[in-house]
C-alpha positions in Angstrom: -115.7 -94.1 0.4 -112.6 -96.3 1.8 -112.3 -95.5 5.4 -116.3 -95.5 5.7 -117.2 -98.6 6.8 -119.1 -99.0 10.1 -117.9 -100.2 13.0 -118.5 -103.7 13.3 -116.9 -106.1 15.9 -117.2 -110.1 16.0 -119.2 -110.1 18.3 -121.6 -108.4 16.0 -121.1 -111.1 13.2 -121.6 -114.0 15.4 -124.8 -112.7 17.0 -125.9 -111.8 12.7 -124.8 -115.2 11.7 -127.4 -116.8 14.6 -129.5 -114.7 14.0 -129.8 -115.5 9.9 -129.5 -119.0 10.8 -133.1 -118.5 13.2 -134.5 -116.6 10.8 -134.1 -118.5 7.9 -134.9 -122.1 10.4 -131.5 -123.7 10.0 -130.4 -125.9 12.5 -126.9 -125.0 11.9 -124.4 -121.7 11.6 -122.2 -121.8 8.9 -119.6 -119.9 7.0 -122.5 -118.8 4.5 -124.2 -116.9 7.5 -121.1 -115.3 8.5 -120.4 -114.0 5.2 -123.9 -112.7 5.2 -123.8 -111.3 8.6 -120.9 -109.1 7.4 -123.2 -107.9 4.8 -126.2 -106.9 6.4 -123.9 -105.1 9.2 -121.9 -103.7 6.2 -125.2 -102.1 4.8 -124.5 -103.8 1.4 -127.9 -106.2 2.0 -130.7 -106.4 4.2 -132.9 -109.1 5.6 -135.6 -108.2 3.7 -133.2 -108.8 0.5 -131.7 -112.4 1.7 -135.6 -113.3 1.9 -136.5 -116.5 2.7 -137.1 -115.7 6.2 -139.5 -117.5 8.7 -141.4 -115.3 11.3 -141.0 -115.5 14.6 -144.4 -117.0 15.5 -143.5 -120.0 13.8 -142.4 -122.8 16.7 -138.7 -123.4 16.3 -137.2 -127.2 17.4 -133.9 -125.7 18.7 -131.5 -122.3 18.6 -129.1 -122.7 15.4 -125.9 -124.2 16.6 -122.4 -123.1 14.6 -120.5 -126.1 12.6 -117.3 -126.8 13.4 -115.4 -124.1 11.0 -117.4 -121.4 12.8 -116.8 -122.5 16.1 -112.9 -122.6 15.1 -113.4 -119.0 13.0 -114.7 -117.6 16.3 -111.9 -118.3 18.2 -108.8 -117.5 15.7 -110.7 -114.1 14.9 -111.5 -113.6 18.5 -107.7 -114.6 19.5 -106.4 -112.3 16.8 -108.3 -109.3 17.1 -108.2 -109.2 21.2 -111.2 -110.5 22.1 -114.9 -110.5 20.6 -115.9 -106.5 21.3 -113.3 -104.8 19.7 -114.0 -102.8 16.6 -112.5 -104.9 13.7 -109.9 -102.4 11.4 -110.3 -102.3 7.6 -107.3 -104.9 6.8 -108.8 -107.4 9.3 -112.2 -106.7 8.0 -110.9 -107.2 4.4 -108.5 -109.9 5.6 -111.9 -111.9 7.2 -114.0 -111.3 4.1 -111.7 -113.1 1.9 -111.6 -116.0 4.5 -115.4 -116.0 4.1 -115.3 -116.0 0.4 -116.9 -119.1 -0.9 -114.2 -121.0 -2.7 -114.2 -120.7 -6.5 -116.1 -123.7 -8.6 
């Protein structure tokens, strides 16, 4: 139901994205794990669903570091919703979704 959605903040996105990017042992954070991030906080996937994972006891070479665009996402969305712990509103949400959309083709 519109109006539904859980709170989620960027903060919570950013820490996902890293997060997917570990798990999955890619060296780098990209627009593909934000979009995904927003998903699993969104409850429309889970991490058992995006698969692929690695576990934890497996010796990593270095912490995933974000690309460029997410480094510049971070601070345009941070800059625009007031900082990186405030709740983001359904038209920002849906306004940061479409950013994330992969383009078509």
């Amino acid at each position: 139901m519109p109006g539904d959605e859980p709170s989620v903040r960027l903060a919570d996105v950013l820490a996902m994205a890293s997060s997917l990017a570990d798990y999955r042992l890619e060296p780098v954070i990209t627009a593909e794990h934000l979009r995904l991030a927003l998903a699993v906080l969104l409850g429309e996937t889970d991490l058992a669903a995006l698969s692929r994972g690695v576990s934890p006891l497996v010796p990593r070479r270095a912490a995933p570091s974000p690309d460029d665009a997410v480094r510049g996402f971070a601070r345009r969305w941070s800059e625009r919703l007031g900082g990186p712990f405030e709740p983001i509103g359904p038209a920002d949400l849906a306004a940061m979704r479409a950013e994330l959309e992969p383009p078509p083709g």
